[in-house]
N, C-alpha and C positions, 0 to 999 in steps of 0.2 A: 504493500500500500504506500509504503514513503517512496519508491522509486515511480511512483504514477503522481503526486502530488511535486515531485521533484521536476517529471517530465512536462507537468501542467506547468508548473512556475516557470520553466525553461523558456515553453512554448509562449506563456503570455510575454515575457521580457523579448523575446525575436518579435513578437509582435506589437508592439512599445516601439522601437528600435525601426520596425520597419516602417512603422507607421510616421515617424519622424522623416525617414526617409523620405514618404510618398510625399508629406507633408514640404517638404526641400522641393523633390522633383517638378512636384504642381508647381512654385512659385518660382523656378526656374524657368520650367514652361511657359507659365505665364508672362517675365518677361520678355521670352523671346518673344511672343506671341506678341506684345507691346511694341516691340523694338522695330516689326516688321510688318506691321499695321498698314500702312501706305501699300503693302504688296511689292514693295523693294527692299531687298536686303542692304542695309548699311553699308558704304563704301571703305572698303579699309584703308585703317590708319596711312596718313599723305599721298590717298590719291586726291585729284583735286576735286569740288564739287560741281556736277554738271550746272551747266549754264540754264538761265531761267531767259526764254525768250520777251523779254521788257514786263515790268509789273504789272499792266495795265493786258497784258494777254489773256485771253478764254482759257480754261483746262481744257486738255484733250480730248475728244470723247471717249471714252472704252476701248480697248484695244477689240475687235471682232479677231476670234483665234485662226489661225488658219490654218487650212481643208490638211486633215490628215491624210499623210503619204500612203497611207493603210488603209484598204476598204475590204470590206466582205467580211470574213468571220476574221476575228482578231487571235493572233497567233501566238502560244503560250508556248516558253521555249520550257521543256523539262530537263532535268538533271539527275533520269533514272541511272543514268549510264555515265555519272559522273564525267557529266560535260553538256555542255548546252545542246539541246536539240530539238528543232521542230516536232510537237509531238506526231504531227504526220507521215514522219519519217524513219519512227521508230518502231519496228515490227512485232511488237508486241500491246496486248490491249493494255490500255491506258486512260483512266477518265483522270483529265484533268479541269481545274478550275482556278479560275485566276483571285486573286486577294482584293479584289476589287468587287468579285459580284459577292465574293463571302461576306463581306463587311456591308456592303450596299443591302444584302440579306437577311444581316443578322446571323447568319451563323457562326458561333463561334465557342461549342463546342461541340467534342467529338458526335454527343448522344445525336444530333443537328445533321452530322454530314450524309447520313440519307436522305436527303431532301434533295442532296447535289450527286451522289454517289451512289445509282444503284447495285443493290445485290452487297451492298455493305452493311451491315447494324452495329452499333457498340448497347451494347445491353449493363445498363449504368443504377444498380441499385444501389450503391453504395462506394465509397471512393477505391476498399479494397476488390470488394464484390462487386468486378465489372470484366467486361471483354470485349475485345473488337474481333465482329467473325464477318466474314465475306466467302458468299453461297453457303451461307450455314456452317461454315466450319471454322474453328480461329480458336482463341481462347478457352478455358477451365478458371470458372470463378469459384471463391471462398479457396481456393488451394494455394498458398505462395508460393512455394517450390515449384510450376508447372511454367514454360514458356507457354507463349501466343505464336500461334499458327500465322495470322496478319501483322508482323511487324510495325512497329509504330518508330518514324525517322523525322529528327529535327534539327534543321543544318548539320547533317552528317553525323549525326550523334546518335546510335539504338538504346532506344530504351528497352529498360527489360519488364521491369515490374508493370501490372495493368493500373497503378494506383500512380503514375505519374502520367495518364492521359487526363487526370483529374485537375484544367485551371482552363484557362479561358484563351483561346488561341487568337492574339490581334496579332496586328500589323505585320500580316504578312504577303508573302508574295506570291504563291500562288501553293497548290496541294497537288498531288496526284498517287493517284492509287493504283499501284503496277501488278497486272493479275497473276497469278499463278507462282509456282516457285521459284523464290528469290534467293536463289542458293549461291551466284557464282557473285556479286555485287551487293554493295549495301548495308555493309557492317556483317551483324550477323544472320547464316541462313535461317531462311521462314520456308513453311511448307507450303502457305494456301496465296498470300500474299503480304505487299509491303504498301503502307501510307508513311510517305515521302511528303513531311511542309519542310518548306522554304523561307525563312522571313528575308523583311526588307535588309540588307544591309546597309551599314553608314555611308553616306554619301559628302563629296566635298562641295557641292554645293548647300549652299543654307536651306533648309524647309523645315515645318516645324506645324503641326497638326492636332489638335484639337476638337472633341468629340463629345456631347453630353445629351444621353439619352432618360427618357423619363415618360412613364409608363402607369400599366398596372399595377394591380399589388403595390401601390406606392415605391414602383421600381425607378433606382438612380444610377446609372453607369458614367462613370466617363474613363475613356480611353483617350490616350496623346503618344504624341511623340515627338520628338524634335531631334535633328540630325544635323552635322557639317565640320568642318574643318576646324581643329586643334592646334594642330602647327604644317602652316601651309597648305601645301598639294602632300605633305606624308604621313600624316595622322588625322583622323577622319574619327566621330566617335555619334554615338549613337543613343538615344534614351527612350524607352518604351514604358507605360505606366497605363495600370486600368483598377479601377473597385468599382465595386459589382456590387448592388444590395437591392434583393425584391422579397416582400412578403411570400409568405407559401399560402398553400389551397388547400390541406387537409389540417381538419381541427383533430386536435387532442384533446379528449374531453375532461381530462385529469386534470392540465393545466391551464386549457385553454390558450394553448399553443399552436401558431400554424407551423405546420414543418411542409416538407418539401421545399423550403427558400431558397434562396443564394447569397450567400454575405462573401464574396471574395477579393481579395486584390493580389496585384502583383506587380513585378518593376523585373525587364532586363534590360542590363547595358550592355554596350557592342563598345570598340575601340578597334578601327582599321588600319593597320600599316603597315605602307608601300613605298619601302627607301627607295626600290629601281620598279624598272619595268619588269624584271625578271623573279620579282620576289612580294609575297605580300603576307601579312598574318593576321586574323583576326581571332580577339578575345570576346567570350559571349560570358557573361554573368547574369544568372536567374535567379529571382525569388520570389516564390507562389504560395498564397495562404488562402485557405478557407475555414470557414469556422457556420457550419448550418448543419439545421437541422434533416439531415438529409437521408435516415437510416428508420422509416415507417414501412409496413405496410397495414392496409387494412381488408377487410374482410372483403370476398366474394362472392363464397357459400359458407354455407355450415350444415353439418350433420345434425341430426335435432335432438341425438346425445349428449353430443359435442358441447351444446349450448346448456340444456339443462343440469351438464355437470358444471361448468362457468359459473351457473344462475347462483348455483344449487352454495357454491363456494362462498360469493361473495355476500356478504352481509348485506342486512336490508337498511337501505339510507344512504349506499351510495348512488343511486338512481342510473344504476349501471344496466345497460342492453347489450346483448350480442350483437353486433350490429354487422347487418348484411349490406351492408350502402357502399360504394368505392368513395368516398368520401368522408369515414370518420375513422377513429382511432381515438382507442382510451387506454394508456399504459402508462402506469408509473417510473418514474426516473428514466427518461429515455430524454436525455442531454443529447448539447450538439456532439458534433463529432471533428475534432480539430484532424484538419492536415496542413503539412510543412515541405514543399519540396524548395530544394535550393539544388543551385549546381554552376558549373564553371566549365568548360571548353574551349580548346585553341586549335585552330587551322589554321596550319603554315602550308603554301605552296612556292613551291622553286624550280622554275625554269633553267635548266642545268643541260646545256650545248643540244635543245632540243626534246629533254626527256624533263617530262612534267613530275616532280616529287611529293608527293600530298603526306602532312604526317595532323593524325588529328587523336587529339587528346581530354579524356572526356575525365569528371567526376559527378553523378547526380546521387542524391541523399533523397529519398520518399520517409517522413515520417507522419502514423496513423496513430491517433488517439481518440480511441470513441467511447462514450459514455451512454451505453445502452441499460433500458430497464429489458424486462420481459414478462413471460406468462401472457400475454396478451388480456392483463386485467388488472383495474387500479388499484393493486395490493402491494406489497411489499415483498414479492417471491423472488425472485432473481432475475439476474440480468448475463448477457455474454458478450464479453466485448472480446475485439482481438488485436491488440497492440503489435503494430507493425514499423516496422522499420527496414528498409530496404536503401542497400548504400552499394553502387557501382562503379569499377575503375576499369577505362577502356581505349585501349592505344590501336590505333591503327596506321600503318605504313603502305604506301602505294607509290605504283612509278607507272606514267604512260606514255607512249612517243606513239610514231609511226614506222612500220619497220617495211623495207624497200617501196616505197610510195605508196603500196598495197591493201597494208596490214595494222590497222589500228591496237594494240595493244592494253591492255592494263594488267600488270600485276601486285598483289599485293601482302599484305597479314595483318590481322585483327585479331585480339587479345581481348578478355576479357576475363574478372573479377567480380565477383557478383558474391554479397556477404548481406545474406536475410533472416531477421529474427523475427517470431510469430509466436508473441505471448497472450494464448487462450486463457480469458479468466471468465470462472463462472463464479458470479457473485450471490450470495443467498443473504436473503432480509428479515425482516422480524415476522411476514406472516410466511416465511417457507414451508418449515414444518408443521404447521394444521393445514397450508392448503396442499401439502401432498400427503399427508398420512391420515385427512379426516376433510372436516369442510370449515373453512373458516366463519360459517355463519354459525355453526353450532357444534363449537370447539370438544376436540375429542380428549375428556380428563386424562387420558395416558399416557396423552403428548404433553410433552416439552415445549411450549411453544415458543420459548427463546434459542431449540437449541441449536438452531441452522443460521441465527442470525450473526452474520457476520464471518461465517465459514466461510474460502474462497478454495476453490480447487483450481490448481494451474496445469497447464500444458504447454511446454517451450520447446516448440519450435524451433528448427536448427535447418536452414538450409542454403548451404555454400557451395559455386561453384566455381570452375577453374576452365575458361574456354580460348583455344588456339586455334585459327583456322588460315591458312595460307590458299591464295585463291589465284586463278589465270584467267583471263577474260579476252578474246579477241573477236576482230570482225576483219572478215577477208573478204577484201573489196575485187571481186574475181573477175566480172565486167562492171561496164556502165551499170547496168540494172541490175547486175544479181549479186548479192552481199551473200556469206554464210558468218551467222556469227555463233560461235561456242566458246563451253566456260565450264571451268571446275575449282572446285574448292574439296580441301579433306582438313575436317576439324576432330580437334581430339577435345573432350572433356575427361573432367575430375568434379565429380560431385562430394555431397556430405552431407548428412541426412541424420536430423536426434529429434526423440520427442521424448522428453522427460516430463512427469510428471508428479504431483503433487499434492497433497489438502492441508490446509490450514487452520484449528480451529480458533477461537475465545474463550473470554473467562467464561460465558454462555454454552460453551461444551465443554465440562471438567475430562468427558470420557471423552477422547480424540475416538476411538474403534468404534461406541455408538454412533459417533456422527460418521462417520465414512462408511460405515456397514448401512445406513440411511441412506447416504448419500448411492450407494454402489446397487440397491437392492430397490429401490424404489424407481418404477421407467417414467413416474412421472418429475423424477427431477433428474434429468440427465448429468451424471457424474463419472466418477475415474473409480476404478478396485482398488489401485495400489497409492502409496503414500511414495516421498523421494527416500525412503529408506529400505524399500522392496519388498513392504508388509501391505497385506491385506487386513481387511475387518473378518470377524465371525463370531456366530453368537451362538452361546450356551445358555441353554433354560432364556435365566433373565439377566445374564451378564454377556458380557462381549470383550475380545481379547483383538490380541496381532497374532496373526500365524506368517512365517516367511512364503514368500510367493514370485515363484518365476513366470515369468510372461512364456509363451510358445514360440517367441519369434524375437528378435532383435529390436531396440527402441531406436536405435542405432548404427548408423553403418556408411561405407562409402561406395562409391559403383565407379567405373572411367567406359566409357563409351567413345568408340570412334565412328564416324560417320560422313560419307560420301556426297558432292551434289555435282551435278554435271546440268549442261544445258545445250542442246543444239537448235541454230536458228536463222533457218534460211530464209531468204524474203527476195522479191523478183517485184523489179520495176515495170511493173507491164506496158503503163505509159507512164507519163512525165506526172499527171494526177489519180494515177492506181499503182497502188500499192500491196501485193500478195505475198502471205508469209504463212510459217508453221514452226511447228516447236514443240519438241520435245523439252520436257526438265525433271527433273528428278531431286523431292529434298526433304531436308527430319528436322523435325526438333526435338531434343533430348529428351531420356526419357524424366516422367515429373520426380522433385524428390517431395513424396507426402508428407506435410507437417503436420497433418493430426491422424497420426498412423495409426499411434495407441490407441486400438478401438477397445481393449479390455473390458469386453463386456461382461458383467455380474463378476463372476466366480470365473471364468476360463480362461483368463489369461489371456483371449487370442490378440495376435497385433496382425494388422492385415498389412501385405506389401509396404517396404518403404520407397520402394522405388516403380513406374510403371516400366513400359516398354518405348522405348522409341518412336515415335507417329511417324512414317514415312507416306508422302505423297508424288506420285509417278502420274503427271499431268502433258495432255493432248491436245496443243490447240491448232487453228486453221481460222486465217481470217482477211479480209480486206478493210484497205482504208485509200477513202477517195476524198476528192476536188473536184465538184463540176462549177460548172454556169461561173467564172471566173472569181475562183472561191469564194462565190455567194452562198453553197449549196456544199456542204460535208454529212457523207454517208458512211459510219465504218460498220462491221459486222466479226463477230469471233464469235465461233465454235469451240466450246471445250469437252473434254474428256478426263475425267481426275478421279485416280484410283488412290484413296486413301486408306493404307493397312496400319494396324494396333491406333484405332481414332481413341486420343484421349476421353475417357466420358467416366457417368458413375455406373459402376456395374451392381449386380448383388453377388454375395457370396456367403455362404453357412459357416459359421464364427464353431460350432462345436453341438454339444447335449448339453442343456442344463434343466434339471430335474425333471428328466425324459422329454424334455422338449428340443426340436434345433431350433438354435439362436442363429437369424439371421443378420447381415451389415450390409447397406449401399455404400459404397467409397469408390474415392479416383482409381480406375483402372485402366483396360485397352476394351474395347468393342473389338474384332477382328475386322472388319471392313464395311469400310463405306464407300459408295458412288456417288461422282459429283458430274451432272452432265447436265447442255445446256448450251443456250445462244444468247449472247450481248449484243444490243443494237446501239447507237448512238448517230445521231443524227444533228445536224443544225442547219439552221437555214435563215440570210440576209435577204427578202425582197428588197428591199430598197436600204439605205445606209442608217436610216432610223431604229431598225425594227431588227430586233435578233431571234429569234424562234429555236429553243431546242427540245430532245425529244429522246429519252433514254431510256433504256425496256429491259429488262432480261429475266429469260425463262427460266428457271434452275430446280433441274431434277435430283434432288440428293438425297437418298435410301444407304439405310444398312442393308449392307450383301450379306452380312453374316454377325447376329446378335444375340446368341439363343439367352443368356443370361440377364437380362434386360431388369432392372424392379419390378415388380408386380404390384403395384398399386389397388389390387384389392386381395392382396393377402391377410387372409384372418377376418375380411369381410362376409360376412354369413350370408348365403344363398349366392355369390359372387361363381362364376362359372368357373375361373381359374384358383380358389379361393384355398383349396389345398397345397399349392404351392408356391413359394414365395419367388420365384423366379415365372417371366414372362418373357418369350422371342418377338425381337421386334425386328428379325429380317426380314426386310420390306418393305417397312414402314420410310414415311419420310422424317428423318433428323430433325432436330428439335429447331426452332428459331432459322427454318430455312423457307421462307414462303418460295411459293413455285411461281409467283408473279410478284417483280417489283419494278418499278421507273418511277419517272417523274419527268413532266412538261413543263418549261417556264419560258418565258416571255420579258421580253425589256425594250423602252421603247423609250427615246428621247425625240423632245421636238424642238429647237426655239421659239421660244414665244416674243422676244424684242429682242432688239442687237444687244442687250446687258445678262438676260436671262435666257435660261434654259429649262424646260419642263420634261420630267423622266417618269417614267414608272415600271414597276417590274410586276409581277404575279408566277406562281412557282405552283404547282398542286403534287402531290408525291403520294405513290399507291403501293397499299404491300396487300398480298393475299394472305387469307387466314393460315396462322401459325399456332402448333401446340408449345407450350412447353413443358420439358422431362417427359412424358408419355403421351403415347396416343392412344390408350386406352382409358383417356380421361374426358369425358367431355369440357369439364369444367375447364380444362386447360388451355382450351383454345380460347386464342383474341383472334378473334373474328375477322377478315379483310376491311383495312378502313383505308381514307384519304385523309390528308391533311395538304390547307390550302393558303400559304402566305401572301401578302400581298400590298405593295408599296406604293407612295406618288410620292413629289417631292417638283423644288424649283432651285437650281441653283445657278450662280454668275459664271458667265461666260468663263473667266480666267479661272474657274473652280476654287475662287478663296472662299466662297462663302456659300453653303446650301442649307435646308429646309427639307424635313422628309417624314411624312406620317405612315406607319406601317401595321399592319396586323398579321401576327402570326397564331395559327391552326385558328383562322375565322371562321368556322363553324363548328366550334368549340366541341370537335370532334375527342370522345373519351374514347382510349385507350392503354392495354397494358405493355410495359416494359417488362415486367417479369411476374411471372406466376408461380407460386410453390404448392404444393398440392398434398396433403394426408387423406387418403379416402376413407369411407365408410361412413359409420354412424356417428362414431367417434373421434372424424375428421375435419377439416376445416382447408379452404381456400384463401389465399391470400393476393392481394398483388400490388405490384409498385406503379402508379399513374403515371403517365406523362404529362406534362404541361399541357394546362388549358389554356384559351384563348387569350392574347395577349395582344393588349393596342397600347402602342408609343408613338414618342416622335423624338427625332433627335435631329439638332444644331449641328453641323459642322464646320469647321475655321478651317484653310489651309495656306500656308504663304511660303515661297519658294522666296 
């Protein structure tokens, strides 16, 4: 308890500290913002002052800007291939989007980028319990030890942990999301895919930006930036700043709290230098806080057992309902949930007689502090939080030229450090013990009912890995029109894997072995058998002792895995605006190390797997990408084919016999195989230079080929057809969070309205088909196929210093789940996490170059 009160004080003084900071940055901002007012940057020190053509002269009128070089669809150069490239050019499918319509959108985070990015979800309940999966496949939430199938890349930096996609992505320059396995490029290999942002970097000339949104929910953002010149043309430096504060939409009816909110801010600075033209480096420093209420869910269904033992619990007078509404929630002690990421990386490139040298050097820190209540009722029963911390160090070396005019090259090595700790605390309160051993409304004399208050059982977590991967990447320019390009990497890991655990009593349990033999024998308060000293509880008559006790399996252990990716990828210029390709790749991500292994259930001792298998995915594509009507008119298409073997997920498996019963456990395991198959469309199209039109589709077939061990969600469910056995095959079925239809159409359209102003508006509508989640043997599990429809106007000055823009996002305050958990039967209950409802703002923009 003193090292969470310790962590708490830590975390308020960083936030003290930063908030000084933000508190500096605004009023630096500001005066530039002052400084540059007129929309001319101040003349430096002894040049002379331009001439004013006599006092008595008119001001100029307006500058009218003029006609861009560029017309048709505007061309977003990407940097999947670590170097600039038209995305039309690059033979692999790619949705990209530029930082200008994200921000013009409002999108700015991850849970948002389906709106722009079909066939991608980030499924965000919580900052640790979240994931980014594209065509259904990616990430393993609530597990820290497990990588993400979709890579998550930010200026050259891989993230590893799912809990540092959690802060608000501005000012940036554009995103793109590169399909399939990204094994041979890109830090480290992914199996399903990689999302590559990009931000602005420092520029030597002066601009400086200014943004202030204000909304529902008495919501307030402002985001800035200001950039330029330090010393000279050779240090350039950069400042980015945003806080973020909106009321939430579900009441707690305990405190009369909204949660789902957003209370966030953050600040990173850049610092760019370029002694020569052959050399340049830049420093990036981050740091991101949230502090909201953001870890509810509420009810969906309930079984009408389920409810009546709740009712049955809680005493009369606290005018407590089960409540079946997606809208309420009543649970004691369920505080915000503080996160802390901070981080620092440096990119040196050096042009060396022609061979380009990239060394990029990363450190990012994720730390989680949540203060959860639980029982899902306003008593004082316990709560589980899981205190995270996740700290990464990651060096990457690279060299690329061009070899006999030919042969484009890159070679490289990336390294990786990865050191995660995941401290499970189950917290128990003053009504624990009568509401698991009796009913709190009509207390059972043979309980104790002080005596779980204040008991914590812990579980820590332990999981470190050790990653090396040396990688070749080329493209062989073999004619005019037909490139082959291929690539391999062979990485070695060293894992490390512990879950120790623990209980702790009080002066309120003199018997430490009564309260753990409670704790251990009782399923309605989820607990641990053994204490950190390798004793179990057990009871005689009316006494209770320690007897020694060995688990069946290791709590502990290390594994080293080696693993292969390769990629081949020819592409044929058919003409000058068609573009054909195909591609083979092949690639894994390690296997997970499980941090809450120790499943010790009751009396058996069992520990299930510390380690999973390896997820290998062996992916098939085929596709075109075109220019017609003098690229007014962009059509691409890709065909996939993705065989994924040992797919991370939770499987069941039978723990042992305890008093003639088997005891069954769900936990992270392998599925044996999944298919992923399917066509991306992507479309856009300029009639005229005002008016953008696009149009993004994909169908995505993704089945287990082979699952026979699946959960069985109505096991022990009476009259249930499969109810005799706790295992259920779901090959066949489609994969959890994989709709079979997703896109999105949106529209933008500027007009001028006087030589000074311009009038724009956008509209965006995004459609996913109904999806289960965990089983499809659940009705209640599906969220049903919805749309969601954003939609903006605005007017701003020709020279873009000054605009005006009212917006509304999901305008027909279409409800929907993010995530569903499911216990069936009579004595089960549905849950789920909402998405944001309708949201109208309007936000100011400044900008001055």
């Amino acid at each position: 308890m003193g090292n969470e009160h310790i962590a708490v004080a830590s975390s308020l003084h960083r936030r003290k500290a930063w908030q000084r900071n933000l508190t500096a940055s605004t009023i630096a901002l500001a005066a530039v913002l002052a400084a540059t007012s007129s929309g001319h940057a101040a003349p430096p020190a002894g040049d002379p002052v331009p001439s004013v053509a006599g006092d008595d002269a008119p001001p100029p009128p307006p500058p009218i800007p003029a006609a861009s070089d560029e017309t048709g669809i505007k061309t977003i150069n990407i940097v999947g291939r670590h170097r600039a490239e038209d995305e039309q050019d690059v033979p692999i499918a790619i949705t990209a989007v530029s930082g200008e319509q994200l921000q013009e959108q409002h999108i700015e985070q991850l849970v948002d980028f389906d709106r722009v990015v079909p066939n991608f979800n980030n499924i965000n309940s919580n900052p640790r319990v979240s994931s980014n999966t594209f065509r259904g496949v990616g990430g393993n939430a609530a597990n820290d030890g497990s990588e993400s199938g979709v890579g998550l890349i930010i200026d050259n930096v891989f993230y590893t942990h799912v809990g540092f996609n959690f802060f608000n992505f501005t000012d940036l320059d554009h995103i793109e999301l590169l399909a399939g396995p990204q094994g041979t490029l890109l830090g480290k290999n992914t199996a399903i895919a990689a999302l590559d942002v990009t931000t602005n970097q420092p520029t030597f000339q002066p601009e400086a930006t200014g943004e202030l949104t204000t909304g529902s929910r008495s919501d307030v953002e402002f985001n800035g930036n200001v950039s330029g010149p330090i010393l000279g043309d050779t240090l350039a430096g950069r400042l980015t700043v945003y806080d973020d504060y909106q009321q939430g939409y579900i009441r707690n009816h305990f405190n009369n709290e909204l949660y789902g909110d957003t209370k966030r801010e953050g600040v990173r600075g850049q610092f760019l230098y370029k002694p020569t033209d052959n050399f340049t480096d830049r420093l990036i420093l981050t740091d991101y806080h949230s502090d909201e209420y953001n870890n509810y869910t509420s009810y969906l269904h309930t079984g009408p057992q389920f409810a009546a033992n709740l009712l049955a619990k809680v005493p009369k007078g606290f005018d407590f309902t089960v409540f079946a509404g997606p809208n309420d929630f009543d649970v004691a002690d369920q505080n915000r949930l503080l996160v802390d990421i901070e981080g620092v990386s440096n990119e040196a490139n050096w042009n060396v007689n022609g061979v380009n040298l990239t060394s990029i050097s990363a450190w990012e820190d994720f730390r989680f502090t949540p203060q959860n209540g639980g029982g899902n009722v306003p008593l004082q029963t316990s709560g589980f939080e899981v205190h995270t911390n996740a700290n990464q160090f990651s060096q990457e070396f690279r060299a690329a030229s061009t070899l006999w005019q030919d042969v484009d090259w890159q070679a490289g090595l990336y390294a990786l450090r990865e050191l995660i700790g995941a401290h499970a605390r189950q917290l128990y309160g003053s009504d624990a013990a009568e509401f698991a051993l009796g009913t709190v409304a009509n207390p059972n004399p043979n309980v104790n009912a002080a005596l779980l208050n204040g008991v914590e059982s812990d579980h820590f977590g332990e999981a470190n890995t050790t990653s090396v991967g040396p990688y070749l990447h080329a493209v062989w320019h073999i004619t005019d029109q037909f490139d082959l390009a291929a690539g391999f990497r062979d990485t070695q890991e060293w894992k490390f894997d512990s879950d120790q655990a623990t209980v702790k009593g009080t002066q309120n349990s003199p018997n430490l072995a009564e309260t753990i033999f409670l704790i251990q024998s009782q399923s309605a308060i989820p607990g641990i058998a053994i204490t950190g000293n390798g004793l179990r509880a057990v009871q005689n008559g009316k006494t209770f002792s320690f007897v020694p006790y060995t688990p069946n399996g290791p709590i502990a252990g290390s594994e080293q895995e080696n693993s292969t990716s390769f990629t081949i990828n020819p592409s044929y210029k058919i003409t000058p605006n068609l573009l054909g390709y195909a591609q083979i790749a092949q690639s894994q991500i390690s296997g997970a190390a499980v941090t809450n292994a120790a499943e010790l259930a009751n009396a058996l001792g069992s520990v299930i797997p510390l380690f999973t298998k390896p997820e290998t995915s062996t992916d098939y594509e085929i596709g075109l990408k075109s220019d017609w009507l003098d690229n007014h008119l962009r059509l691409n298409v890709n065909f996939y084919w993705d065989d994924v073997a040992n797919f991370q997920t939770q499987v069941t498996d039978e723990l042992g016999v305890l008093n003639g019963q088997n005891v069954t456990s769900s936990f992270l395991s392998n599925a044996p195989g999944v298919l992923l198959r399917g066509v991306e469309f992507e479309g856009q199209a300029v009639p005229f230079d005002d008016l953008t039109l696009g149009l993004n589709l994909a169908f995505n077939d993704a089945r287990y080929t082979s699952f026979a061990d699946a959960p069985n969600p109505f096991f022990n469910v009476a009259g249930a057809r499969t109810a005799a056995s706790p295992f259920a095959s779901e090959t066949g079925a489609q994969i959890p969070n994989a709709p079979r239809v997703a896109g999105n159409f949106n529209i933008t359209y500027e007009r001028p309205l006087t030589d000074r102003f311009t009038g724009f508006l956008f509209a965006n509508e995004s459609y996913r088909s109904r999806v289960y989640f965990v089983s499809s043997y659940v009705p209640q599990n599906y969220q049903t196929d919805f749309a969601v429809t954003d939609f903006g106007l605005g007017v701003r000055t020709n020279d873009d210093q000054y605009s005006l823009q009212f917006f509304v996002k999901n305008a027909f305050d279409t409800q929907y789940s993010v995530a569903i958990t499911t216990a069936q039967g009579p004595q089960g209950s549905t849950t789920q996490t909402l998405a944001e409802p309708r949201f109208i703002g309007a936000t100011f923009k400044v900008h001055f170059e």
